[in-house]
C-alpha positions in Angstrom: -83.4 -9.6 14.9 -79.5 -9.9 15.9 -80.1 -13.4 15.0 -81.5 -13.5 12.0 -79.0 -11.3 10.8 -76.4 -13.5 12.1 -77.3 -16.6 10.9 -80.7 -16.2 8.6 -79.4 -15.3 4.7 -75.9 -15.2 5.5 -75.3 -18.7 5.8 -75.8 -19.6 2.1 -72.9 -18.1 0.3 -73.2 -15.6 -2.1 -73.1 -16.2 -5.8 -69.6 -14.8 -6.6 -67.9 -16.7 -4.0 -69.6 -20.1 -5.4 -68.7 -19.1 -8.7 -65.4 -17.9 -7.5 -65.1 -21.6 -6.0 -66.0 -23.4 -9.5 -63.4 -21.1 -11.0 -60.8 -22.8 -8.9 -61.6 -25.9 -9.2 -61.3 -25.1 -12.6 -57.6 -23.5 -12.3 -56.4 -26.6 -10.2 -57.8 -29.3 -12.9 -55.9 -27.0 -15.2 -52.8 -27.5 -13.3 -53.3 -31.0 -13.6 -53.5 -31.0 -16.9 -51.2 -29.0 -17.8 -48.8 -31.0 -15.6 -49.6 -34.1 -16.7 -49.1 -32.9 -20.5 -45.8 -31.7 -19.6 -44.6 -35.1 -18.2 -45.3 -36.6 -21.4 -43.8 -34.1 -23.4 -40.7 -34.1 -21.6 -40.9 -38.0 -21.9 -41.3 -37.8 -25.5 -38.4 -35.4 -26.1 -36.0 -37.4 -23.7 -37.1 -40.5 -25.9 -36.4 -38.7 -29.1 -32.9 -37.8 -28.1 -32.0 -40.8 -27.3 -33.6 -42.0 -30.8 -31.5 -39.4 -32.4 -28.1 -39.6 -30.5 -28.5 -44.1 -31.6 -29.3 -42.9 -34.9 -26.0 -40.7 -35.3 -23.7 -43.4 -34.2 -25.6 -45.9 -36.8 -24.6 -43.1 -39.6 -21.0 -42.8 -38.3 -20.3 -46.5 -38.2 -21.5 -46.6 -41.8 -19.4 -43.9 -42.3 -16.0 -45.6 -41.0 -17.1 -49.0 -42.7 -17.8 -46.9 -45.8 -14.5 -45.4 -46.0 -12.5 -48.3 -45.1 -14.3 -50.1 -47.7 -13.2 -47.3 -50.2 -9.6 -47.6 -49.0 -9.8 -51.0 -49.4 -10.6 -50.9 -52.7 -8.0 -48.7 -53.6 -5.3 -50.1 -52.1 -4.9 -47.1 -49.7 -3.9 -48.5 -45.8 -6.7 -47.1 -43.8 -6.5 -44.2 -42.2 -7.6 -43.1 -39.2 -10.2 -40.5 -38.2 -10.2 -38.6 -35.5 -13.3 -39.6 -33.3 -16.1 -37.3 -33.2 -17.4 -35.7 -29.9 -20.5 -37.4 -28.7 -23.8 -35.3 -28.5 -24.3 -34.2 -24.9 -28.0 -35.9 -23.6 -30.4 -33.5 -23.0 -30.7 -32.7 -19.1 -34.1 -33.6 -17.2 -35.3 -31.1 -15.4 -37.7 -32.4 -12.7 -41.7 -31.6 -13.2 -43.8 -31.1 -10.5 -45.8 -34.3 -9.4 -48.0 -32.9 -6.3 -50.6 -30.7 -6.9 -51.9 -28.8 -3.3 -55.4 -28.4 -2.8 -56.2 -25.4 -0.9 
């Protein structure tokens, strides 16, 4: 009788703990995802700062070239401008890459 208590039903886990299990497998995929997801995005938006701190200094070369051009043209001696500050690069901030498995 002790026995079958013991070890007859019991052994077979009830059905809120198995679903409890699925729902963490769950939660850690989603943690994977999501972190995975995040790499890229953090990626992309390190990518498109650079793309937009080159683009800037294409624009303000033109610029100079444009004015000298101008005061060229007019007979004007070039002045000069005072240089512009350069846009600060966008700091990485580390994403997790290990995810634990309980």
């Amino acid at each position: 009788m002790l026995f079958s208590r013991i070890f007859g039903g019991s052994l077979s886990e009830p059905r809120y703990i198995r679903r409890t299990r699925a729902y963490l497998q769950e939660a850690r995929m989603a943690v994977l995802e999501h972190t995975i997801a995040a790499e890229y995005y953090q990626s992309s938006a390190e990518m498109y700062a650079t793309r937009a701190q080159r683009l800037e200094q294409e624009i303000h070369e033109w610029e100079e070239q444009a004015f000298q051009r101008h005061s060229a043209a007019k007979g004007l001696a070039p002045a000069r401008k005072e240089p512009t500050t350069a846009v600060p690069t966008p700091t990485v901030v580390p994403t997790p890459t290990v995810v634990r498995a309980a």
